[in-house]
TORNUVEX-613778 format. One record per residue (C-alpha): residue number from 1; residue in one letter; z, x, y. Coordinates in steps of 0.5 Angstrom, whole numbers, plus 500, padded with zeros to 3 digits. Layout:
<nodes>
+-----+--------+-----+-----+-----+
| num | residu |   Z |   X |   Y |
+-----+--------+-----+-----+-----+
| NUM |      A |   Z |   X |   Y |
...
+-----+--------+-----+-----+-----+
</nodes>
This chain:
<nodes>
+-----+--------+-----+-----+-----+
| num | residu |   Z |   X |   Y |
+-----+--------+-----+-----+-----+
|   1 |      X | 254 | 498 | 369 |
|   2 |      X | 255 | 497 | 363 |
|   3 |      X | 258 | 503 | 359 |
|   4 |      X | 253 | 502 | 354 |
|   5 |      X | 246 | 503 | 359 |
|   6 |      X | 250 | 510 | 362 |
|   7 |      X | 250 | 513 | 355 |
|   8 |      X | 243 | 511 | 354 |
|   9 |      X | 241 | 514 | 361 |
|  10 |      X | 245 | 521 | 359 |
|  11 |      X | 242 | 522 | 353 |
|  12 |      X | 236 | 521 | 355 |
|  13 |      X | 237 | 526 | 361 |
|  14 |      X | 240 | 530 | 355 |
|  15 |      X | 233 | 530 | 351 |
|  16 |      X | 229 | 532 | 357 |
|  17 |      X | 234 | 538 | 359 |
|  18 |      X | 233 | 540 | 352 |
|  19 |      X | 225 | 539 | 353 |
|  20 |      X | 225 | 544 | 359 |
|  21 |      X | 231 | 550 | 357 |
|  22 |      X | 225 | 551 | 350 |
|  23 |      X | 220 | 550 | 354 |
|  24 |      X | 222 | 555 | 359 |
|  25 |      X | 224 | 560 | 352 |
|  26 |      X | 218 | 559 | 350 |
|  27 |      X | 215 | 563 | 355 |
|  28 |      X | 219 | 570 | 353 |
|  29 |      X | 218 | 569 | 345 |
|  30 |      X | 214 | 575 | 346 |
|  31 |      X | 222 | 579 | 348 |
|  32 |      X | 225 | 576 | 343 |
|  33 |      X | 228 | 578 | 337 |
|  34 |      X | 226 | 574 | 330 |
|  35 |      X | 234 | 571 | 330 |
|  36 |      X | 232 | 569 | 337 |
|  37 |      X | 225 | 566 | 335 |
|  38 |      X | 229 | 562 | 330 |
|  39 |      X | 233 | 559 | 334 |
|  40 |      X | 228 | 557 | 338 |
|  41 |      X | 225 | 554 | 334 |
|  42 |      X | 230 | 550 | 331 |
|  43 |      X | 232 | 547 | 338 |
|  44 |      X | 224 | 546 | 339 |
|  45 |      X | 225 | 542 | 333 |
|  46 |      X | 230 | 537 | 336 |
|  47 |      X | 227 | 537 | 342 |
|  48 |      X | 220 | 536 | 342 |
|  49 |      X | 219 | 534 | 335 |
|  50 |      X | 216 | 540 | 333 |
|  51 |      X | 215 | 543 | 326 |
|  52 |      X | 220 | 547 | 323 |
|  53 |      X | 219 | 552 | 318 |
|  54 |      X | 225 | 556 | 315 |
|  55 |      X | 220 | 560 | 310 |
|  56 |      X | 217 | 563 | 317 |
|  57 |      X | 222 | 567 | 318 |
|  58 |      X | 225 | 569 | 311 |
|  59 |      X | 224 | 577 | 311 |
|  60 |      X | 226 | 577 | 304 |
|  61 |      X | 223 | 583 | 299 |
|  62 |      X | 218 | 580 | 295 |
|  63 |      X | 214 | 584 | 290 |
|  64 |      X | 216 | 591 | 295 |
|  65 |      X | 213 | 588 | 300 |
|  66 |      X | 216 | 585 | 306 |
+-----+--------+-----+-----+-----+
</nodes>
């Protein structure tokens, strides 16, 4: 085979792995912490396409409140 069409398969396989390891953490994003939630998201983003936020999870003191 062609070193090329290899590649290819194994970056799709990559892709669908990616796509099942955030889907399974997605089911226990209720026990994660923020930083973990975060995490999620951002890889939910690369796997799935998914929007990704970066403001929903700044924790910044704004006017005294949180």
């Amino acid at each position: 085979m062609n070193t090329t069409i290899i590649l290819q398969r194994q970056v799709r396989e990559l892709k669908e792995t990616l796509q099942d390891a955030v889907s399974l953490a997605a089911k226990y994003k209720g026990n994660m912490g923020i930083i973990d939630q975060e995490e999620l998201a951002r890889l939910s983003k690369q796997a799935n396409g998914s929007a990704y936020n970066l403001k929903d999870f700044d924790l910044a003191d704004r006017n005294g409140e949180q």
